[in-house]
Every structure is written in structure tokens, then in C-alpha cells.
N, C-alpha and C positions, 0 to 999 in steps of 0.2 A: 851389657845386653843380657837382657833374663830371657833363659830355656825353656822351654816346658816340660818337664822332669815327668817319668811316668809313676803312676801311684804307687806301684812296687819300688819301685827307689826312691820315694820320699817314706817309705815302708821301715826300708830297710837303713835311710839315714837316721830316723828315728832310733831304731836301735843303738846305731853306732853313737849317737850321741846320748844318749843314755849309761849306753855301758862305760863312754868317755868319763861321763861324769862320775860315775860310782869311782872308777881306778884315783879318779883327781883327787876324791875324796877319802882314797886308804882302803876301798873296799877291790876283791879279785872280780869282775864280772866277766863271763862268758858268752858269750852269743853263742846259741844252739845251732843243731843244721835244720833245715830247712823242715824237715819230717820230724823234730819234735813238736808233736802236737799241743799248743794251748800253750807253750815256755816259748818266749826269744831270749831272755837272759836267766841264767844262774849267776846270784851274785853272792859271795860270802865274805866273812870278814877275814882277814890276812892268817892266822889258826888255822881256818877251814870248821871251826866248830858251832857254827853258826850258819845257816844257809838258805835264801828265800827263793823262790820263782819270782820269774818277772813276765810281763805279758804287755809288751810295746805297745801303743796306738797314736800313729800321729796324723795330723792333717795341717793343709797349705792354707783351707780357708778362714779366713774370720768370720768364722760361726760360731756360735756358741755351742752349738750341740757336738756330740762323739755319735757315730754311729756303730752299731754294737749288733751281736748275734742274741736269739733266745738260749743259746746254751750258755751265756756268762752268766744265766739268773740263779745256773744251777754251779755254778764253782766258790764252794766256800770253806775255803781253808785257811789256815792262820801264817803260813810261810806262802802264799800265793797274793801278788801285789799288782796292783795297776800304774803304768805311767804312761799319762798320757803325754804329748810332745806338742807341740802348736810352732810350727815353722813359717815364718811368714815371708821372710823376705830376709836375701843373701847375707845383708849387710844389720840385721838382729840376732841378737841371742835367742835362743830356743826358750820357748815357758813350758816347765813341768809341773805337774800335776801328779801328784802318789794318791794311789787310795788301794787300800786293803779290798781283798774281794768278796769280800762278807759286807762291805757298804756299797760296793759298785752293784752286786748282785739284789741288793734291798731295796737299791734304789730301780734298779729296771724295771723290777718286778712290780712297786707300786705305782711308777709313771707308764707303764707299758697300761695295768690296769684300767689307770683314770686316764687314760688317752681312748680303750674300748668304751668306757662308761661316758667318754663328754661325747654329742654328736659332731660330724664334722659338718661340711658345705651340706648345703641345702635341707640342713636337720638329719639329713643319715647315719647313722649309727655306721663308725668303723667297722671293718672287717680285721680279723686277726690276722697276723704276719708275725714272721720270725725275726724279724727287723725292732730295734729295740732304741731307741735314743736316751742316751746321758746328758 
């Protein structure tokens, strides 16, 4: 019998599977506490000389889209990483998606644009929001 999980815990499984997967793979990953802002994992290599941010997103639906904030168009750093999660059902593996935040942020920023620039219903030109789709 399937539950219906509230979006903060399929948030926060997201993470854990994540950070699962780094360790599987020889890397230390951290999950943050709750009040580090914009980081859910520090993940490094087994040294510690080495060290990225990680910034979780996962979701339950089969949609293609990610929905995202106007402030990821502005984080572009070279150790700050995207992964997103797509959990779909109890009995699948998790799909990950990596992307640098210097292409996550490239990309909002000119889909956010040409989403202002095409009209929507009834020939209306969008209105701006902070609201951003990958």
C-alpha cells in the first residue's frame, strides 16, 4: 500500500539518497542542518582536500520540469553542484541528475526570459515571478 509522503520528506529523502550514493561511491557526504542556507550536502573526497556544496531537489512527479527560485540564476560558483532526484515509486531506483550551478543558473535565466517574451493564453504577455522552471 502506497502513503502519501509530505513534500518535506520526500525533500529530505532526496538528500539521504544522495548523500547515500556519494559514501557508496568513496566520497565523505554530509547533510547540513536545516539553517544552512542554499547547502544540503558537503561532500568531499576521503583526504578532505577536495570539497563541493551540494544543493538537493527532488520530486515524486513525472514531469519533466524542476521548479526552482529566481535566486539560483544568481549562484555561480565552481565547487556549488546541483542534484536533482526523481523518485517515483517505492519499488525504483532513484534518477540523478548533476549539473554545475553556473549551467543551472544559465539555463533559468534564459528560459525564465523567453517564457516573459512568448505570450501565454489568449495572447497575454506573462507577468514576472520568482518562480523559475528547469
Amino acid at each position: 500500500m502506497s502513503k502519501k509522503v509530505s513534500s518535506i520528506l520526500i525533500g529530505v529523502s532526496g538528500e539521504y539518497f544522495v548523500a547515500a550514493e556519494l559514501s557508496r561511491r568513496g566520497y565523505v557526504a554530509s547533510i547540513t542542518l536545516r539553517n544552512t542556507r542554499g547547502i544540503d550536502i558537503v561532500a568531499s573526497n576521503e583526504d578532505g582536500n577536495k570539497t563541493v556544496n551540494i544543493q538537493v531537489k527532488t520530486k515524486r512527479k513525472r514531469v519533466p520540469d524542476w521548479i526552482m527560485s529566481q535566486k539560483a540564476e544568481s549562484i555561480i560558483d565552481k565547487n556549488m553542484f546541483y542534484v536533482f532526484v526523481a523518485l517515483f515509486d517505492n519499488n525504483e531506483k532513484p534518477e540523478y541528475h548533476i549539473a554545475p550551478s553556473k549551467d543551472v543558473a544559465t539555463s533559468l535565466s534564459k528560459g525564465h526570459k523567453k517564457w516573459l517574451e512568448t505570450p501565454g493564453r489568449g495572447g497575454k504577455m506573462h507577468k514576472n515571478t520568482t518562480v523559475r522552471i528547469l
